[in-house]
DRENPA-3360 file (N, C-alpha, C; in nm, 2 decimals, always signed):
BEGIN
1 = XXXXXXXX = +12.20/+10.67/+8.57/+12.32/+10.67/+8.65/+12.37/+10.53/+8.67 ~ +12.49/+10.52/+8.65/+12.57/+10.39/+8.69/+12.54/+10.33/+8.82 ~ +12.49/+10.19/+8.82/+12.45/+10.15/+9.00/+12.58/+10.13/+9.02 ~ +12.54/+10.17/+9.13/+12.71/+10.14/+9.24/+12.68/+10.07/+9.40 ~ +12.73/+9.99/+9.44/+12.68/+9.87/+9.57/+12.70/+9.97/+9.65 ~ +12.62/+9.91/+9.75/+12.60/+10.01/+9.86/+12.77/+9.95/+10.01 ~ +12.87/+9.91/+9.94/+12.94/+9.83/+10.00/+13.07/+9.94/+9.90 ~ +13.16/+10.00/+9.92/+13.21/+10.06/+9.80/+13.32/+10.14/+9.87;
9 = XXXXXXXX = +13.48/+10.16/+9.80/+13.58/+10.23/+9.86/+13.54/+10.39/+9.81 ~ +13.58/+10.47/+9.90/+13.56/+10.61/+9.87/+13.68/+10.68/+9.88 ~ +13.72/+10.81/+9.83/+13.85/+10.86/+9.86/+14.00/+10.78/+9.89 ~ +14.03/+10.79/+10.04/+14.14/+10.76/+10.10/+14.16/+10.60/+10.05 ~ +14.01/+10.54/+10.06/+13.98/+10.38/+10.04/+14.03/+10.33/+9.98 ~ +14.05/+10.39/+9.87/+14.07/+10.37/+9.70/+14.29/+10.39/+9.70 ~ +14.33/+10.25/+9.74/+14.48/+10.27/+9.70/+14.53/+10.18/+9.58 ~ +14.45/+10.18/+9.50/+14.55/+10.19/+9.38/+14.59/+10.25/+9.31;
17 = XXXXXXXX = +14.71/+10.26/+9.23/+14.80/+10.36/+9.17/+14.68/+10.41/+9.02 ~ +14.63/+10.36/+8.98/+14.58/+10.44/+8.86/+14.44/+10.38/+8.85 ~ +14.33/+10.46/+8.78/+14.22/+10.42/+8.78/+14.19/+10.48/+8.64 ~ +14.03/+10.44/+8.60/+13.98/+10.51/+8.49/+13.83/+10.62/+8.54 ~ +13.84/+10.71/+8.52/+13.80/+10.81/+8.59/+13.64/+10.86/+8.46 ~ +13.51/+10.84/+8.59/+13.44/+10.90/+8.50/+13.38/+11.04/+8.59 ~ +13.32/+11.15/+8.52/+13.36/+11.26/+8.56/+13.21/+11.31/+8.65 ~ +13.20/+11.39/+8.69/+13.08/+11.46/+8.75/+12.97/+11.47/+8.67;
25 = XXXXXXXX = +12.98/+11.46/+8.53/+12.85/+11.49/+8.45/+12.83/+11.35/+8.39 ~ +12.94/+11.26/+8.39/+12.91/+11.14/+8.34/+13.04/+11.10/+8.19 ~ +13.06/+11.25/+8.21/+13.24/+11.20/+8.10/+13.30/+11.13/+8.10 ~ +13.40/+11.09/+8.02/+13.50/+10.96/+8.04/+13.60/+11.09/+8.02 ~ +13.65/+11.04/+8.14/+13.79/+11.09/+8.17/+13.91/+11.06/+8.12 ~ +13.95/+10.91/+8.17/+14.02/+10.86/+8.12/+14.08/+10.78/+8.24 ~ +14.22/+10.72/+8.18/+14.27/+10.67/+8.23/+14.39/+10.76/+8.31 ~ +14.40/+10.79/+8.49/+14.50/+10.88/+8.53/+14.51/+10.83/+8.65;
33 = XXXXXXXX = +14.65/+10.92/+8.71/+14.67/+10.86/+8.88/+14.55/+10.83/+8.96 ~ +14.57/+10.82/+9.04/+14.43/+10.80/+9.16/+14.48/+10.93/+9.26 ~ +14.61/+10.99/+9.25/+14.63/+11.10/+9.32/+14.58/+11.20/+9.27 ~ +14.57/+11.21/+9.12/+14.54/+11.35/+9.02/+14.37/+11.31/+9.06 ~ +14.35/+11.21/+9.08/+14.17/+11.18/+9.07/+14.14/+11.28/+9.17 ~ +14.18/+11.22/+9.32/+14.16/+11.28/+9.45/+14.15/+11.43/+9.45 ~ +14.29/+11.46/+9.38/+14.29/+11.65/+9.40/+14.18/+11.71/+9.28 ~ +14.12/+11.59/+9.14/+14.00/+11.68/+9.07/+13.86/+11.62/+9.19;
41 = XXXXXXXX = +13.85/+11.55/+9.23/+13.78/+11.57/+9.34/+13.74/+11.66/+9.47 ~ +13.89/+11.69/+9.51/+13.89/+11.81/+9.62/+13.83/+11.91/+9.58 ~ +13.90/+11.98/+9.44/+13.88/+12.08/+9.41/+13.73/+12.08/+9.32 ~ +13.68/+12.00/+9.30/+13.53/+11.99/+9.28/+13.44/+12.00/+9.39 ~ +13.52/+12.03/+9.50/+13.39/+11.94/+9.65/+13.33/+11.80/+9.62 ~ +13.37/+11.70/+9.55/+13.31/+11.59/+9.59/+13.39/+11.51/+9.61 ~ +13.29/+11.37/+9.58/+13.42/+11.22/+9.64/+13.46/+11.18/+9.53 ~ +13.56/+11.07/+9.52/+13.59/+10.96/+9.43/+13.57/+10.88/+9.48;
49 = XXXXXXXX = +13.47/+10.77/+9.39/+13.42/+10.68/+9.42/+13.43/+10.57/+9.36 ~ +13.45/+10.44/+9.42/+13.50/+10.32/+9.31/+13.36/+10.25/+9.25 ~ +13.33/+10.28/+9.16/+13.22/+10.16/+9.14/+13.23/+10.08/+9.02 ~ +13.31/+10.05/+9.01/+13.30/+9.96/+9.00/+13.47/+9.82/+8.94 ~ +13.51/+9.78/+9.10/+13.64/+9.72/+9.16/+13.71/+9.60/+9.06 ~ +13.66/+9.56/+8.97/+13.66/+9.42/+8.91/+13.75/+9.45/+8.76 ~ +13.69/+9.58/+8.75/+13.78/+9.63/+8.60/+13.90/+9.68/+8.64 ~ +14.01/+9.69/+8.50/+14.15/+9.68/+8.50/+14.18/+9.79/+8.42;
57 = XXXXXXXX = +14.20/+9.91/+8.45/+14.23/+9.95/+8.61/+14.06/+9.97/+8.67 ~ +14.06/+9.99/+8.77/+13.93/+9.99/+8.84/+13.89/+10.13/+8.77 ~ +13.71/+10.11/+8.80/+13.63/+10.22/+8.77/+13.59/+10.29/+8.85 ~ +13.67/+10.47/+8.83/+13.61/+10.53/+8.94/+13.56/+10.68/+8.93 ~ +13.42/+10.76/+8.98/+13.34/+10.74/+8.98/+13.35/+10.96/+9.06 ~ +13.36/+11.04/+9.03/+13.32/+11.19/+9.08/+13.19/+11.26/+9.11 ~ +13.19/+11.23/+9.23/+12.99/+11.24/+9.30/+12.97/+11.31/+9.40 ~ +12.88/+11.34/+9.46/+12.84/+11.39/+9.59/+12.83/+11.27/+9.67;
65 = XXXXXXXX = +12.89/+11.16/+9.72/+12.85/+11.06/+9.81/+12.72/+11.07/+9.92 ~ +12.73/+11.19/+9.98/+12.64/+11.16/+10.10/+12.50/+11.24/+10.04 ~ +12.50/+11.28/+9.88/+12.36/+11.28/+9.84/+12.34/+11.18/+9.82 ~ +12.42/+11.09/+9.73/+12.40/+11.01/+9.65/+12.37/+10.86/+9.77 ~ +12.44/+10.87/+9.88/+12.34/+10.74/+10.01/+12.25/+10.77/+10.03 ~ +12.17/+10.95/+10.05/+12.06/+10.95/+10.13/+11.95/+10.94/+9.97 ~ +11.96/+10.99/+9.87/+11.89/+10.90/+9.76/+11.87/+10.78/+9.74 ~ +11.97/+10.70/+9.76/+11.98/+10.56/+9.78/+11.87/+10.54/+9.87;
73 = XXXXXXXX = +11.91/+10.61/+9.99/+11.80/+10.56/+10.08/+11.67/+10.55/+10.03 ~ +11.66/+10.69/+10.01/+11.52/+10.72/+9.96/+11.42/+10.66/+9.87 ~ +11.49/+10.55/+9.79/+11.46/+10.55/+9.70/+11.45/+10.38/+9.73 ~ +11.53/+10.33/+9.84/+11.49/+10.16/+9.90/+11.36/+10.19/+9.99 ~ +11.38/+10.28/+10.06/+11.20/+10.30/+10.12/+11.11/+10.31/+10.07 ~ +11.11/+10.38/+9.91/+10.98/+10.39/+9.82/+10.95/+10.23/+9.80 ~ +11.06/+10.18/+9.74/+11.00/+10.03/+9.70/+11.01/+9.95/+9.81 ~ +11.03/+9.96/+9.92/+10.99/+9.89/+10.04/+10.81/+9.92/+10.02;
81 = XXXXXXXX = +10.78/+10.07/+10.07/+10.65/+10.11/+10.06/+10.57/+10.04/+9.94 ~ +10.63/+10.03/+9.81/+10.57/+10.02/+9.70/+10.51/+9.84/+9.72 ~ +10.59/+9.78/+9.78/+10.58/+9.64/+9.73/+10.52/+9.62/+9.91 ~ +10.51/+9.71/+9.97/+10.39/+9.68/+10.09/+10.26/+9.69/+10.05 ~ +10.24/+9.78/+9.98/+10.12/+9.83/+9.91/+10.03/+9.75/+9.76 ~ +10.13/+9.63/+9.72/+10.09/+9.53/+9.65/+10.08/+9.39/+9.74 ~ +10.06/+9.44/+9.82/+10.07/+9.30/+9.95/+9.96/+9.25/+9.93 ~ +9.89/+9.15/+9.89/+9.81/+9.07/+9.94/+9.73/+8.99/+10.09;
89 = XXXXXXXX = +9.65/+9.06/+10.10/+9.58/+9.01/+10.27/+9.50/+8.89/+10.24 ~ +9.48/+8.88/+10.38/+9.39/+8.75/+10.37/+9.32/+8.72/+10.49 ~ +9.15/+8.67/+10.43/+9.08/+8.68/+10.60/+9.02/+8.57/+10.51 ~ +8.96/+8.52/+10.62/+8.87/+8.37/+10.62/+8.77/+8.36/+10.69 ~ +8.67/+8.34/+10.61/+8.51/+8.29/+10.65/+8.49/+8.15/+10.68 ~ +8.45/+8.16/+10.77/+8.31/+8.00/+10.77/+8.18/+7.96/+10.68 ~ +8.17/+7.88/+10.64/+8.06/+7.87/+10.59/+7.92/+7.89/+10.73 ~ +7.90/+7.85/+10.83/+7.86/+7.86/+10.93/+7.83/+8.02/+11.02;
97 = XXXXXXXX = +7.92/+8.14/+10.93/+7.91/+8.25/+11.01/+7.81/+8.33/+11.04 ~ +7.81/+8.34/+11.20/+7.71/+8.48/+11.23/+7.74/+8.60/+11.20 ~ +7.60/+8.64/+11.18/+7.59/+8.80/+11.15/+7.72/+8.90/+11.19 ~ +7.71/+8.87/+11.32/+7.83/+8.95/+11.36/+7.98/+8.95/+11.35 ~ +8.01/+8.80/+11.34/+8.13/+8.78/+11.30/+8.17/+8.85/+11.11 ~ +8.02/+8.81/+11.05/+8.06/+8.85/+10.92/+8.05/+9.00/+10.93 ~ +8.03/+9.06/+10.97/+8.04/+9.21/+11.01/+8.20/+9.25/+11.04 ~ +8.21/+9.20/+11.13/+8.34/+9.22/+11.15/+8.41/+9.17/+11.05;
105 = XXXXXXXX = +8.46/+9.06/+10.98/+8.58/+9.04/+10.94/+8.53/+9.12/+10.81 ~ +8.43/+9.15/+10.74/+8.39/+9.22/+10.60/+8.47/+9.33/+10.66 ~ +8.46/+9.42/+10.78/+8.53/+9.52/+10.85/+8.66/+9.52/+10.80 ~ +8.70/+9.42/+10.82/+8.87/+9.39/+10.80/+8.93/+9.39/+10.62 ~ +8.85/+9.28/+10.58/+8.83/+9.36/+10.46/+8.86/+9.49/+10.36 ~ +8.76/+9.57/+10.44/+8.70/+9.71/+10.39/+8.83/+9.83/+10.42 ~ +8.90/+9.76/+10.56/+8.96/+9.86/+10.63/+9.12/+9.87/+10.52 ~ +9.16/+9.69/+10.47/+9.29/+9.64/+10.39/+9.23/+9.71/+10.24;
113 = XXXXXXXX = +9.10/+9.72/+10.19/+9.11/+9.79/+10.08/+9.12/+9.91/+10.05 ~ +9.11/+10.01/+10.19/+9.08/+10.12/+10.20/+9.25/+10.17/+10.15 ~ +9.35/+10.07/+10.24/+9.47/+10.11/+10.25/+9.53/+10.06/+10.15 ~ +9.46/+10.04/+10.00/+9.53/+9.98/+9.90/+9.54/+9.85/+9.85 ~ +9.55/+9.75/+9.96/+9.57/+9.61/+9.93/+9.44/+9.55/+9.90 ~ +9.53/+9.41/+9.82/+9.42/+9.33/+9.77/+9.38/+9.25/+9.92 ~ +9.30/+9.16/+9.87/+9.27/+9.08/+9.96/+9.17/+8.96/+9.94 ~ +9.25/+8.84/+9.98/+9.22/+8.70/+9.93/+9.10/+8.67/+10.06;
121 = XXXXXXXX = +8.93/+8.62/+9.98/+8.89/+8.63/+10.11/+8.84/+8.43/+10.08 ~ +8.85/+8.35/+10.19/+8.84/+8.23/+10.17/+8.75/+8.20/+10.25 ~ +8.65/+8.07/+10.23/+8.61/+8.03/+10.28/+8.64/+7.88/+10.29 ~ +8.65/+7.85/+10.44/+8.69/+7.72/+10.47/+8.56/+7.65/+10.50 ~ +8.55/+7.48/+10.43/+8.47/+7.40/+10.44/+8.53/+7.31/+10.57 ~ +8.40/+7.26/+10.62/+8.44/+7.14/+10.70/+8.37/+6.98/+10.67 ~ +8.46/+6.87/+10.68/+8.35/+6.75/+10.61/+8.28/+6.76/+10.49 ~ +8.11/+6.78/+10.57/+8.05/+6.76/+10.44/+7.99/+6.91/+10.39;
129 = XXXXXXXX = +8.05/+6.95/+10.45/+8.02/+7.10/+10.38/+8.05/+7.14/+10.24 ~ +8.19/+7.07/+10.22/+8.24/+7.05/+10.07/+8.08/+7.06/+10.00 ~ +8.03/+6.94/+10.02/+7.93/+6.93/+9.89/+7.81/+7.02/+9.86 ~ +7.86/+7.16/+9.94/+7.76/+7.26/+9.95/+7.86/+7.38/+9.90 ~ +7.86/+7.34/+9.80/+7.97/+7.48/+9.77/+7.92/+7.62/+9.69 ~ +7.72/+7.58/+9.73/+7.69/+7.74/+9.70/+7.70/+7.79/+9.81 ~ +7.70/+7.75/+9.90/+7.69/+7.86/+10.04/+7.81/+7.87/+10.06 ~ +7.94/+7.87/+10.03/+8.04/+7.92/+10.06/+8.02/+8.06/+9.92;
137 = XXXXXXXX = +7.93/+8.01/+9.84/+7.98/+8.08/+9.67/+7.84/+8.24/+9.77 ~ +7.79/+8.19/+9.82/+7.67/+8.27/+9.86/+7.73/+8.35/+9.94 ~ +7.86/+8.36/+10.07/+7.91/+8.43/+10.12/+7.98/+8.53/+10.05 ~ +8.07/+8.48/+9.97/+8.19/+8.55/+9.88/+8.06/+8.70/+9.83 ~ +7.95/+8.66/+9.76/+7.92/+8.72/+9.65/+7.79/+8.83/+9.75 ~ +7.77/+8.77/+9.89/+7.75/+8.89/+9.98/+7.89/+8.99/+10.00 ~ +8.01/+8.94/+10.03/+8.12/+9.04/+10.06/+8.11/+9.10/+9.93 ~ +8.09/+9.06/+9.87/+8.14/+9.16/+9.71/+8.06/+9.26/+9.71;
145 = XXXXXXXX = +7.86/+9.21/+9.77/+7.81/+9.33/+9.75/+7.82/+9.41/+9.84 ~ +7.85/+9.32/+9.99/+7.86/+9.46/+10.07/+7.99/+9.58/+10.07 ~ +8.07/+9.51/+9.98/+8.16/+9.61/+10.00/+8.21/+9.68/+9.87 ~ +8.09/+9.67/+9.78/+8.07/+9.70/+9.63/+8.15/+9.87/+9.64 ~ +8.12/+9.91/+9.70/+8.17/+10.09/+9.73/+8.30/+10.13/+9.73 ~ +8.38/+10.01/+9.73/+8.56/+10.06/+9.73/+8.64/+9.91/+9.70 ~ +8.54/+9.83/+9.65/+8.66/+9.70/+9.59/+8.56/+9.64/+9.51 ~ +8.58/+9.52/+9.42/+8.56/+9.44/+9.31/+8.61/+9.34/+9.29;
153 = XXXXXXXX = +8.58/+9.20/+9.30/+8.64/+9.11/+9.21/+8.72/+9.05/+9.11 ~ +8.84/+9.03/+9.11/+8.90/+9.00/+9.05/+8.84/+8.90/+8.91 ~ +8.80/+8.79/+9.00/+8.71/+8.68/+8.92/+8.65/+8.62/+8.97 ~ +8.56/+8.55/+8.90/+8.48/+8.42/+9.00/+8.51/+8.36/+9.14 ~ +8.45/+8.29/+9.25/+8.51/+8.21/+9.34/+8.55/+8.14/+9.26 ~ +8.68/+8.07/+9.31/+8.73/+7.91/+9.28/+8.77/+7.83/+9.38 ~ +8.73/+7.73/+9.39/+8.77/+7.59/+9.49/+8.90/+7.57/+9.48 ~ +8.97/+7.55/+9.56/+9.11/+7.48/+9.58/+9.14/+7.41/+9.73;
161 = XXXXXXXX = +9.13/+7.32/+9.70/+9.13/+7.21/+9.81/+8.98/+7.21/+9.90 ~ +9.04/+7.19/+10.02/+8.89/+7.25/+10.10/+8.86/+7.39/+10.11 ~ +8.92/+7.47/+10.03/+8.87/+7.61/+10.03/+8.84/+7.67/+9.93 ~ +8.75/+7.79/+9.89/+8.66/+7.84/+9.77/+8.75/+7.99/+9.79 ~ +8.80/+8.09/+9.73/+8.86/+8.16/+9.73/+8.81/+8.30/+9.65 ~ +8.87/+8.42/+9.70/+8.77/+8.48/+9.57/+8.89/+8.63/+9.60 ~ +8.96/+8.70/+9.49/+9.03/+8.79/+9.55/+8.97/+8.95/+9.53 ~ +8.99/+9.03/+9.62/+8.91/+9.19/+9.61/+9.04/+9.27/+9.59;
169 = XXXXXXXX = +8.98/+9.38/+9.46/+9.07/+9.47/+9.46/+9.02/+9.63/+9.47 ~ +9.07/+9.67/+9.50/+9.06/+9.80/+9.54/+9.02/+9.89/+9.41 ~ +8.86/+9.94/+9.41/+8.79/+9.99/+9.31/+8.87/+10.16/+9.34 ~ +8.92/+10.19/+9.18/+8.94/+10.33/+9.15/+8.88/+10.45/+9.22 ~ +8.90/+10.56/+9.28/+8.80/+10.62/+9.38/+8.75/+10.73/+9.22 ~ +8.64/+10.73/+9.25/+8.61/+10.89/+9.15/+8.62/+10.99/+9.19 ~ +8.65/+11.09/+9.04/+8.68/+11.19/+9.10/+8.56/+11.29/+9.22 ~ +8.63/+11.33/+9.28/+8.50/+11.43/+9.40/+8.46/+11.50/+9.28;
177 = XXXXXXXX = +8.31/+11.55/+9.32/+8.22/+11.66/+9.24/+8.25/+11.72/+9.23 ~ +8.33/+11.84/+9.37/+8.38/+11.93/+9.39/+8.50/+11.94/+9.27 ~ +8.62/+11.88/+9.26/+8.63/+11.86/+9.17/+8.72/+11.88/+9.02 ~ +8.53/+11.80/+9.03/+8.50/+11.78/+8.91/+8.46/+11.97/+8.82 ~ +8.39/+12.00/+8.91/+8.30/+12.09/+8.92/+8.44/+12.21/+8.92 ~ +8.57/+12.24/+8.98/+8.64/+12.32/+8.95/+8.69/+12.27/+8.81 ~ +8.72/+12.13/+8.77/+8.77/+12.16/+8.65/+8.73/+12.23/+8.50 ~ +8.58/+12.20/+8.55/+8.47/+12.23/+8.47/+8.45/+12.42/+8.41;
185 = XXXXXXXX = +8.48/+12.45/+8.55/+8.50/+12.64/+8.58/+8.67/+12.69/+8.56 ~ +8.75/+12.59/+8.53/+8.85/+12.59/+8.49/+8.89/+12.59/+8.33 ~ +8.82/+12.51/+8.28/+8.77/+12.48/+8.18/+8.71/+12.61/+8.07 ~ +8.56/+12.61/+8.15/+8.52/+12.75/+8.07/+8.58/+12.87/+8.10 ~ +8.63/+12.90/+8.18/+8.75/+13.00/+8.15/+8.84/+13.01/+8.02 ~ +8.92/+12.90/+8.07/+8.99/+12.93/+7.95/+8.95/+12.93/+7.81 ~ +8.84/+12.85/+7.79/+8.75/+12.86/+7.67/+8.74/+13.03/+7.62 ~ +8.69/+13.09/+7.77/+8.64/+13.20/+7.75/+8.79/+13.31/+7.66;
193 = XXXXXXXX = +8.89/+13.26/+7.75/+9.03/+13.38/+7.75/+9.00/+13.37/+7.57 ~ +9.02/+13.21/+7.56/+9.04/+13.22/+7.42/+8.95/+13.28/+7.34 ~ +8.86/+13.30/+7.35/+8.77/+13.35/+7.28/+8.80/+13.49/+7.24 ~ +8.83/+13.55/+7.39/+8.84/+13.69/+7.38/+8.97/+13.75/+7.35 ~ +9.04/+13.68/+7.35/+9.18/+13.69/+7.26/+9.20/+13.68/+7.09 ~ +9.05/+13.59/+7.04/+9.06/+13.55/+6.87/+9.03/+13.74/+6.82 ~ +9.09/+13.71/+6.75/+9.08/+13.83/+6.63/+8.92/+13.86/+6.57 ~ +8.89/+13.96/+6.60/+8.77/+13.97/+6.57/+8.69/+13.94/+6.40;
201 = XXXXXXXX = +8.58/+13.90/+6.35/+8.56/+13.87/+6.22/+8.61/+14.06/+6.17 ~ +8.62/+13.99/+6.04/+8.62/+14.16/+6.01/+8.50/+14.19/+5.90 ~ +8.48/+14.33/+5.91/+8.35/+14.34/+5.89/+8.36/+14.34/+5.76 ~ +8.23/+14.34/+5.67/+8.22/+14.31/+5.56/+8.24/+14.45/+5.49 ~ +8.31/+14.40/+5.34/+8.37/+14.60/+5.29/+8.27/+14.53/+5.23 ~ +8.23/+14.73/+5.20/+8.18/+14.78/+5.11/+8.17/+14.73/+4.98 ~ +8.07/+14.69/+4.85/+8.10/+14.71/+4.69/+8.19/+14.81/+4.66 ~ +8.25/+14.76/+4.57/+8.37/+14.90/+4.51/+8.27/+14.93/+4.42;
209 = XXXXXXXX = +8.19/+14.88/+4.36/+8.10/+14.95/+4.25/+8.01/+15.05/+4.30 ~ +7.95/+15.02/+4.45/+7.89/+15.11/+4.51/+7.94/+15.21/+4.57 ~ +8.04/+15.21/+4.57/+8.14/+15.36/+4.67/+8.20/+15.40/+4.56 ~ +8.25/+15.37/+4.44/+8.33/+15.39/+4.37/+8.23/+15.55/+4.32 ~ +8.33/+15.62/+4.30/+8.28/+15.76/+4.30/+8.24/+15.79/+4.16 ~ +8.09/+15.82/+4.09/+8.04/+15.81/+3.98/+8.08/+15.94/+3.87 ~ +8.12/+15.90/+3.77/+8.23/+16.01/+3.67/+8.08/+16.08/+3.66 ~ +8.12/+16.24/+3.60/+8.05/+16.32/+3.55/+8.00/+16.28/+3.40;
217 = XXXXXXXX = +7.85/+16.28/+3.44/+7.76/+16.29/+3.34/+7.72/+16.43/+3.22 ~ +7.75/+16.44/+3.14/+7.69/+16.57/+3.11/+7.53/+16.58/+3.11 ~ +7.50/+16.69/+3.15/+7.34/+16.71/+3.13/+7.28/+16.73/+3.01 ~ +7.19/+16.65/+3.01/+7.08/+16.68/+2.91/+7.05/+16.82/+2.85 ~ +7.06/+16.80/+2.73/+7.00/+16.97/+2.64/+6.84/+16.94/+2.70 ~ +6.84/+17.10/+2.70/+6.67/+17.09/+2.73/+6.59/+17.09/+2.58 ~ +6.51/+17.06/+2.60/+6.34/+16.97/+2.51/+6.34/+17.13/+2.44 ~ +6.35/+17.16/+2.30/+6.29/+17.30/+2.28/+6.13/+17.28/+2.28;
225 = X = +6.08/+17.40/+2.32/+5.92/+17.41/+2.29/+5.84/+17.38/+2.16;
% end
């Protein structure tokens, strides 16, 4: 479908004397009044629409308008939703953390992978901590296992500035057993229809030499004494 701005003359809007007209299914119309437009409009039930103002004569446009805004709509909220859901989060460790803090924020974590997003998990050095950059490498690679069950590693940690970085992405869920286990009984079913629908072998004929009905023989003279 031809994009059209969400900014756009409709009907009465639309005063110029002639336009080029494309049609409800996507025809070229042509070139005709803007009054003859309006009345194949009326009598269609829909709008005339300009979409597009810049061509000579302008381009305009036989639609349903108020489907065609609330699709619009519909269709800016999915990719609102879509590009929330490629969002990148982000939590940050200490090298220094207690048990319970790393509980928690792995929490945080666990809760942003559950809902789709990645998540950049850092750990900040202080001073001379820099020159201990297994134990920042030693945290990352606990979060990974602890939350081995619904995300994975992108890649290795890497250092960047004073921080070691490491990003989680949301491991594929498998399929439930359950299922699994109907498609399975779904499966041999239809295996089965088919089976019982094939044409049965056919049975083996007979020899024709064997059934074939044996000509008359004449009998033997008898033996004289």
């Amino acid at each position: 479908m031809m994009n059209i701005a969400k900014d756009h003359k409709v009907n009465e809007q639309i005063r110029v004397r002639q336009i080029r007209l494309i049609g409800g299914e996507g025809e070229q119309v042509g070139i005709i009044d803007t009054r003859d437009a309006m009345n194949m409009a009326r009598e269609a039930g829909m709008d005339l629409v300009m979409v597009s103002p810049q061509a000579v004569p302008p381009v305009c446009r036989l639609l349903d308008y108020g489907r065609f805004r609330y699709e619009q709509q519909q269709n800016e909220r999915e990719n609102r939703k879509r590009a929330r859901g490629q969002e990148v989060k982000a939590i940050k460790f200490r090298v220094k953390i207690d048990g319970h803090d790393f509980n928690t924020k792995t929490g945080h974590v666990r809760r942003f992978l559950e809902e789709g997003h990645k998540v950049k998990v850092t750990i900040m050095f202080r001073g001379r901590e820099r020159t201990h950059p297994e134990l920042g490498e030693r945290i990352l690679v606990r979060v990974a296992e602890t939350l081995a069950d619904i995300g994975v590693p992108e890649s290795n940690p890497s250092m960047m500035g004073m921080d070691m970085n490491m990003i989680m992405t949301p491991r594929v869920a498998p399929t439930p057993r359950k299922e699994r286990e109907d498609d399975s009984e779904m499966a041999a079913t239809t295996l089965s229809g088919a089976a019982a629908a094939a044409p049965a072998e056919a049975a083996p004929q007979p020899d024709a030499q064997a059934t074939a009905p044996k000509a008359d023989v004449p009998a033997e003279a008898p033996t004289p004494a």
